[in-house]
DRENLUM-573766 format. One record per residue: x, y, z of N, C-alpha, C, CB in turn. Coordinates in pm, whole numbers. Glycine has a CB too. Example, Ala and Ser with C-alpha at 12.3 -4.5 7.8 and 13.67 -1.06 7.14 Angstrom:
BEGIN
+--------+---------+--------+---------+----------+--------+--------+---------+--------+---------+----------+--------+
| n_east | n_north |   n_up | ca_east | ca_north |  ca_up | c_east | c_north |   c_up | cb_east | cb_north |  cb_up |
+--------+---------+--------+---------+----------+--------+--------+---------+--------+---------+----------+--------+
|   1319 |    -569 |    780 |    1230 |     -450 |    780 |   1320 |    -330 |    780 |    1131 |     -447 |    905 |
|   1285 |    -225 |    708 |    1367 |     -106 |    714 |   1290 |       3 |    787 |    1408 |      -60 |    572 |
+--------+---------+--------+---------+----------+--------+--------+---------+--------+---------+----------+--------+
***
This chain:
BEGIN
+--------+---------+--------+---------+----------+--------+--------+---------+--------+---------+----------+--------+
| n_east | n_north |   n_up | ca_east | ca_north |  ca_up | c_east | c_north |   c_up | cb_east | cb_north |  cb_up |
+--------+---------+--------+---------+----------+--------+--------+---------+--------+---------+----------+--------+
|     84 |    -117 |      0 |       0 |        0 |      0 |     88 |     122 |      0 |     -95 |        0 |    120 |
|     35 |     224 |    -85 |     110 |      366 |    -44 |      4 |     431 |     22 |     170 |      465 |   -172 |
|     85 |     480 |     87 |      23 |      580 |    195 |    109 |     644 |    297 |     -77 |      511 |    274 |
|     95 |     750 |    310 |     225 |      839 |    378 |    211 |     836 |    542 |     219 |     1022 |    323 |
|    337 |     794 |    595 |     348 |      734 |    698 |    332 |     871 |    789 |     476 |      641 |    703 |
|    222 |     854 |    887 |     212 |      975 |   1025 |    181 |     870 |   1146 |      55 |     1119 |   1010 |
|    190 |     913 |   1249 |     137 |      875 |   1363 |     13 |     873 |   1431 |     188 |      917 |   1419 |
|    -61 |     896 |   1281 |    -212 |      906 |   1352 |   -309 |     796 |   1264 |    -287 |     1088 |   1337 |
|   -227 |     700 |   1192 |    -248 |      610 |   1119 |   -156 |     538 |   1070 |    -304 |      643 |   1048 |
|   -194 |     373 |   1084 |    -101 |      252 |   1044 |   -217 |     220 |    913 |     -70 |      101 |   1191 |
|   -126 |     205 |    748 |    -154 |      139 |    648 |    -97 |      50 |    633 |    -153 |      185 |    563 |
|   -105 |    -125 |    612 |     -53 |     -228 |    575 |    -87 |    -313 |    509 |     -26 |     -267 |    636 |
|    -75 |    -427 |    453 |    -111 |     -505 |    352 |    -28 |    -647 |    318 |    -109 |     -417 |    247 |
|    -92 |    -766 |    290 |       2 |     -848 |    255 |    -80 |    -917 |    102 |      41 |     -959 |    394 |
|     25 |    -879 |    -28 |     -29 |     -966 |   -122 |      9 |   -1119 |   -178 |     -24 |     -895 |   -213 |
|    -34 |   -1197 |   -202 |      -9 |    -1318 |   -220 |     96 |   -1344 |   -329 |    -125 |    -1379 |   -241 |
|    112 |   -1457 |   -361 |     283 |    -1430 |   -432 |    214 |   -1458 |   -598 |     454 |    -1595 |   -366 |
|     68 |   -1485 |   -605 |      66 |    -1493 |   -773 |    -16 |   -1376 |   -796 |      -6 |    -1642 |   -849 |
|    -64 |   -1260 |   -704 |    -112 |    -1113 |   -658 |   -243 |   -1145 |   -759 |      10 |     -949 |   -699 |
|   -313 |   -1222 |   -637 |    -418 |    -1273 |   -706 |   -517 |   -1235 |   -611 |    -411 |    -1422 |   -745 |
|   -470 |   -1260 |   -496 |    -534 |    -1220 |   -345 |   -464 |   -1107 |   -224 |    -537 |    -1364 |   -267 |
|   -525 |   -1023 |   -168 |    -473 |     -967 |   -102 |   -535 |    -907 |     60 |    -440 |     -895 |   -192 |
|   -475 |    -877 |    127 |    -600 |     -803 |    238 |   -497 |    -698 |    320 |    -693 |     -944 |    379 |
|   -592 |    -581 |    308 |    -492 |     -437 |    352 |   -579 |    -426 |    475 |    -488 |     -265 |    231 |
|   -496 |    -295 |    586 |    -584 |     -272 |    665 |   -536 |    -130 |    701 |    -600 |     -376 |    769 |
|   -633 |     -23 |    710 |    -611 |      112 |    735 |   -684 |      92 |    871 |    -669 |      227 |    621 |
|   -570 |     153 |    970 |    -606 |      173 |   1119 |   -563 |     306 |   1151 |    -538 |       69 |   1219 |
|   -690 |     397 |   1205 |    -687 |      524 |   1273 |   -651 |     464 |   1436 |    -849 |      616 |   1252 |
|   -507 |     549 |   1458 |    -466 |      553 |   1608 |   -500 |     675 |   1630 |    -317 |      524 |   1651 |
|   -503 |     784 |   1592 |    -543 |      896 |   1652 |   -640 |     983 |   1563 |    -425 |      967 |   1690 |
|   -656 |    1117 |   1628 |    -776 |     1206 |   1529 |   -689 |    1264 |   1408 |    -861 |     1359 |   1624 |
|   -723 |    1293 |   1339 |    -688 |     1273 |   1164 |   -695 |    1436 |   1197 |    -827 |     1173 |   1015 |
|   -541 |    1478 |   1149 |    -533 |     1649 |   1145 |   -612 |    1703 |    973 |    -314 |     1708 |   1155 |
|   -598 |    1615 |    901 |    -632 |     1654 |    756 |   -784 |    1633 |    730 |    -546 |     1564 |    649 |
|   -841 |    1711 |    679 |    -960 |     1711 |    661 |   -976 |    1631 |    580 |   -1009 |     1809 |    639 |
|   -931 |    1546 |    480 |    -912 |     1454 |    395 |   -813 |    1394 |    414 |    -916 |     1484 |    291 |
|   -799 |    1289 |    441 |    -667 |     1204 |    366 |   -654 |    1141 |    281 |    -614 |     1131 |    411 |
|   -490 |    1149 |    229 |    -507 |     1117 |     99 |   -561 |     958 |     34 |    -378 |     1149 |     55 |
|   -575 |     951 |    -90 |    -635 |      782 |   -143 |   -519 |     682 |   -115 |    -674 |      768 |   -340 |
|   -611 |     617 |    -88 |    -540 |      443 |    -55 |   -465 |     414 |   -175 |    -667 |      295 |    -34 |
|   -340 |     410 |   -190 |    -297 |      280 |   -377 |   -275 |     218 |   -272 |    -138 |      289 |   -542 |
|   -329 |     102 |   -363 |    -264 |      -40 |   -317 |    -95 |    -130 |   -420 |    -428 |     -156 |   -343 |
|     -7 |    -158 |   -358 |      69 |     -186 |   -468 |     94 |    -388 |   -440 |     233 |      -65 |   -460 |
|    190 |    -400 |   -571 |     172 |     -539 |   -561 |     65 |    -624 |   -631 |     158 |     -558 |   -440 |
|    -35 |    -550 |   -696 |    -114 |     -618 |   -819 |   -103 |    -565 |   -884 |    -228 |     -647 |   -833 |
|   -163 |    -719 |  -1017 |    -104 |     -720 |  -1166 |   -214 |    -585 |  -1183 |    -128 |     -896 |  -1287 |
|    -92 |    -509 |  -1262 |    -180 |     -346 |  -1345 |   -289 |    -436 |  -1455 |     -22 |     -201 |  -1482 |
|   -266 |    -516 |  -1488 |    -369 |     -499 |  -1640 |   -515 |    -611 |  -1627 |    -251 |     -565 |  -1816 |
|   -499 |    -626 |  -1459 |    -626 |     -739 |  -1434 |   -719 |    -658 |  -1307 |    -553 |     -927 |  -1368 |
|   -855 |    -722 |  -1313 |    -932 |     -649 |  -1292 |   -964 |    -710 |  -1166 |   -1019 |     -627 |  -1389 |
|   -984 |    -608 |  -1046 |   -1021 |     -675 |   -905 |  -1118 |    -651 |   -842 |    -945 |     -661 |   -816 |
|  -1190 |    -740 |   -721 |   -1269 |     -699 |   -633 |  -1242 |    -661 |   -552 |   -1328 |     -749 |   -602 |
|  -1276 |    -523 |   -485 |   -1210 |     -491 |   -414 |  -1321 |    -469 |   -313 |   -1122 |     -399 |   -458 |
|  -1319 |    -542 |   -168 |   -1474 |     -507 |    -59 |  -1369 |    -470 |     55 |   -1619 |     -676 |     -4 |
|  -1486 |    -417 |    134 |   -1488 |     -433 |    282 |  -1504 |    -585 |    349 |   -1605 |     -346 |    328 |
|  -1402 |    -563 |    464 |   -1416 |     -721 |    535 |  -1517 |    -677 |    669 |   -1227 |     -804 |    600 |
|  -1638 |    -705 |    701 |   -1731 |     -610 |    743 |  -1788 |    -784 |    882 |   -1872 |     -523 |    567 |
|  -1703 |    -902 |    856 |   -1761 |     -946 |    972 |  -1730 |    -923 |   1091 |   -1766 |    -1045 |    974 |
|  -1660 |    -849 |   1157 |   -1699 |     -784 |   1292 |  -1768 |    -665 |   1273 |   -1583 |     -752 |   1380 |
|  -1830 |    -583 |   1150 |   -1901 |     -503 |   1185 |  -1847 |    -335 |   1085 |   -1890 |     -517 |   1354 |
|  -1884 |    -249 |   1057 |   -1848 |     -140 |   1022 |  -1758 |     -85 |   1090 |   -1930 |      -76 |   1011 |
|  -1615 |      -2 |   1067 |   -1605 |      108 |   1170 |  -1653 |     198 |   1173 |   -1522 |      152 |   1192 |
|  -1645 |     294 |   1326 |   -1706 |      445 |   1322 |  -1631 |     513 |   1251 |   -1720 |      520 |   1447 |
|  -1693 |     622 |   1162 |   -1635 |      705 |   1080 |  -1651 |     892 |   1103 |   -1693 |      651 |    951 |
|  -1563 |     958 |   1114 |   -1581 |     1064 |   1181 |  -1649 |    1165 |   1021 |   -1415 |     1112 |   1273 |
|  -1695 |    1142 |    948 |   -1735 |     1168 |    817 |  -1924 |    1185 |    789 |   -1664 |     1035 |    733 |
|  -1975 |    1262 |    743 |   -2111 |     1252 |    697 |  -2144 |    1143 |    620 |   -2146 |     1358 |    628 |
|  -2048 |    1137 |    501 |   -2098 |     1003 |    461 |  -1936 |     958 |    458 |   -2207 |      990 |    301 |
|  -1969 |     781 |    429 |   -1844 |      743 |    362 |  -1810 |     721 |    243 |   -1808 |      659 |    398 |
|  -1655 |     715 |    181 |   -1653 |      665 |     18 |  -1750 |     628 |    -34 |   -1579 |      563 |    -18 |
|  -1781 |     660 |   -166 |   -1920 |      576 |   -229 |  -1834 |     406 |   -244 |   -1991 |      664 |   -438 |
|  -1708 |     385 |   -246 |   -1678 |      243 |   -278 |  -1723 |     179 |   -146 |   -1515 |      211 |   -318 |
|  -1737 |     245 |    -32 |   -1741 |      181 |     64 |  -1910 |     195 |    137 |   -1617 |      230 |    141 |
|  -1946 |     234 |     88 |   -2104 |      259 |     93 |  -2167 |     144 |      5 |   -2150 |      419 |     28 |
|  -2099 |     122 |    -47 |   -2116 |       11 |   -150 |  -2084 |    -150 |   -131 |   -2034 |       52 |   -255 |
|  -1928 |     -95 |    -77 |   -1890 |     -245 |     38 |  -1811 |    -330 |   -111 |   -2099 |     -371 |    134 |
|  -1854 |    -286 |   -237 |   -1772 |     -372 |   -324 |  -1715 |    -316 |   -447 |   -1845 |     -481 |   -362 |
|  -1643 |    -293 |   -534 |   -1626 |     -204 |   -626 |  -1513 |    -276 |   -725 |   -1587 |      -65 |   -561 |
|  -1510 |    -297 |   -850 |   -1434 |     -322 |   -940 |  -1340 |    -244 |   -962 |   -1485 |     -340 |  -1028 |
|  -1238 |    -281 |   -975 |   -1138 |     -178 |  -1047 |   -985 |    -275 |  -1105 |   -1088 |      -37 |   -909 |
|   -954 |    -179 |  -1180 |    -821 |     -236 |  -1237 |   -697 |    -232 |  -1190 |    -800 |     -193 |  -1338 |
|   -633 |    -329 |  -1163 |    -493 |     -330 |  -1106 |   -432 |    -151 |  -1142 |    -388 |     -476 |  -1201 |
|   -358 |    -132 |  -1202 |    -315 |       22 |  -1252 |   -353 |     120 |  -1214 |    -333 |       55 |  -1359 |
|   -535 |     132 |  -1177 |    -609 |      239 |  -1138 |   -566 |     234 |   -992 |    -767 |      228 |  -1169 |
|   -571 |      90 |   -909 |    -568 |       56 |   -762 |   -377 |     144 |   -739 |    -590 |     -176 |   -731 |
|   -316 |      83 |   -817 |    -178 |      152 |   -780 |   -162 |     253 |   -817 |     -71 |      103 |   -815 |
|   -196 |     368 |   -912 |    -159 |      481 |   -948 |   -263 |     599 |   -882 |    -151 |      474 |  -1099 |
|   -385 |     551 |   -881 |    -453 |      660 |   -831 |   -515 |     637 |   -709 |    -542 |      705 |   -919 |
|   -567 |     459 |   -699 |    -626 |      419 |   -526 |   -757 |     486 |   -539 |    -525 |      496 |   -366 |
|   -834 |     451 |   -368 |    -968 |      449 |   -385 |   -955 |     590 |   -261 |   -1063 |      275 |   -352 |
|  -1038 |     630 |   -269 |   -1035 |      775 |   -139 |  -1067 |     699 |    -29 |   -1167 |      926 |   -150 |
|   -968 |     772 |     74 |    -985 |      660 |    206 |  -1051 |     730 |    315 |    -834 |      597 |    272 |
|  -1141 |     667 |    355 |   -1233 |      727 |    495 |  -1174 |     766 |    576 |   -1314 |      650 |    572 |
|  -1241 |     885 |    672 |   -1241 |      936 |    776 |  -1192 |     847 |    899 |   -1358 |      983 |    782 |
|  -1126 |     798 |   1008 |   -1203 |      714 |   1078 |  -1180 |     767 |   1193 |   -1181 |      577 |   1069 |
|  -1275 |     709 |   1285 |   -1270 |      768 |   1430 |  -1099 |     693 |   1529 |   -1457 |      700 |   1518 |
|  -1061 |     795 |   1576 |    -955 |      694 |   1649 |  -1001 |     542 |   1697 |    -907 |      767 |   1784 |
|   -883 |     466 |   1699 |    -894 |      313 |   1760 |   -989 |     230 |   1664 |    -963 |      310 |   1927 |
|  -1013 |     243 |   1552 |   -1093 |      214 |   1476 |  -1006 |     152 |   1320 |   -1184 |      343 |   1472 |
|  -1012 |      44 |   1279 |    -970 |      -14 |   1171 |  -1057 |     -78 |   1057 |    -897 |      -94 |   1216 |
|  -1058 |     -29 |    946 |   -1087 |     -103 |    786 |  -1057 |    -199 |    739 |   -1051 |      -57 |    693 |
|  -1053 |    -290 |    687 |   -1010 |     -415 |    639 |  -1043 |    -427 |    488 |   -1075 |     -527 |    721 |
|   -968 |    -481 |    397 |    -990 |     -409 |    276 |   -964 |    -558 |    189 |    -875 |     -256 |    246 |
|  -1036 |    -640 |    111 |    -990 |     -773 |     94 |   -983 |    -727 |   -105 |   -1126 |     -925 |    175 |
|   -896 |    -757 |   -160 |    -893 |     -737 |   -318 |   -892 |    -899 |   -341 |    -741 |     -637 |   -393 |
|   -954 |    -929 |   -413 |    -936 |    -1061 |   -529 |   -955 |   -1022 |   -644 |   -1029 |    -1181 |   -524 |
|   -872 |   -1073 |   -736 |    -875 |    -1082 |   -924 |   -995 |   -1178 |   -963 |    -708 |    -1166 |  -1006 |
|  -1053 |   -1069 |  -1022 |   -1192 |    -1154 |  -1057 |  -1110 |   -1226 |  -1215 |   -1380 |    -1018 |  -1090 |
|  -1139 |   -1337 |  -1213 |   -1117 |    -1450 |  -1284 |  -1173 |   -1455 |  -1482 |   -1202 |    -1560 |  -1181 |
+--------+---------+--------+---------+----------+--------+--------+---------+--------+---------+----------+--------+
***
């Protein structure tokens, strides 16, 4: 994952070795000075194949300090292309401190 390293958030990720499967996780440790932060890339998948990219939502939503959230994540599932995921990424939510996302990509087949 890129994402610029502060102390008021841990981004991490592990992709599988044929980057077929993956699962990231954006964790708010503290209150978010930026009124936005910047989009999630994810790196480590193939640019020219196309993925699912959801929320891992079985323990539940996190709280989000936001009116609404991402439409990808309002959505909970969203297609996109390897290339788009690493060069431009998905806009990443608000979150309330102590609060973590879970982010699962698979290559749809």
């Amino acid at each position: 994952m890129d994402y610029p390293m502060d102390e008021e958030y841990i981004v991490h990720g592990v992709v599988d070795r044929n980057r077929e499967n993956a699962i990231f996780a954006v964790v708010q440790l503290a209150t978010n000075a930026h009124s936005q932060p910047p989009n999630i890339r994810f790196r480590g998948l193939l640019s020219h194949r196309q993925y699912n990219v959801q929320i891992v939502s079985t323990f539940g939503m996190p709280n989000m300090m936001q009116v609404a959230a991402p439409e990808w994540i309002q959505r909970q599932s969203i297609h996109v292309i390897g290339s788009w995921l690493e060069h431009h990424g998905l806009p990443s939510p608000i979150l309330c401190p102590s609060e973590a996302l879970l982010i699962e990509v698979t290559m749809i087949q």
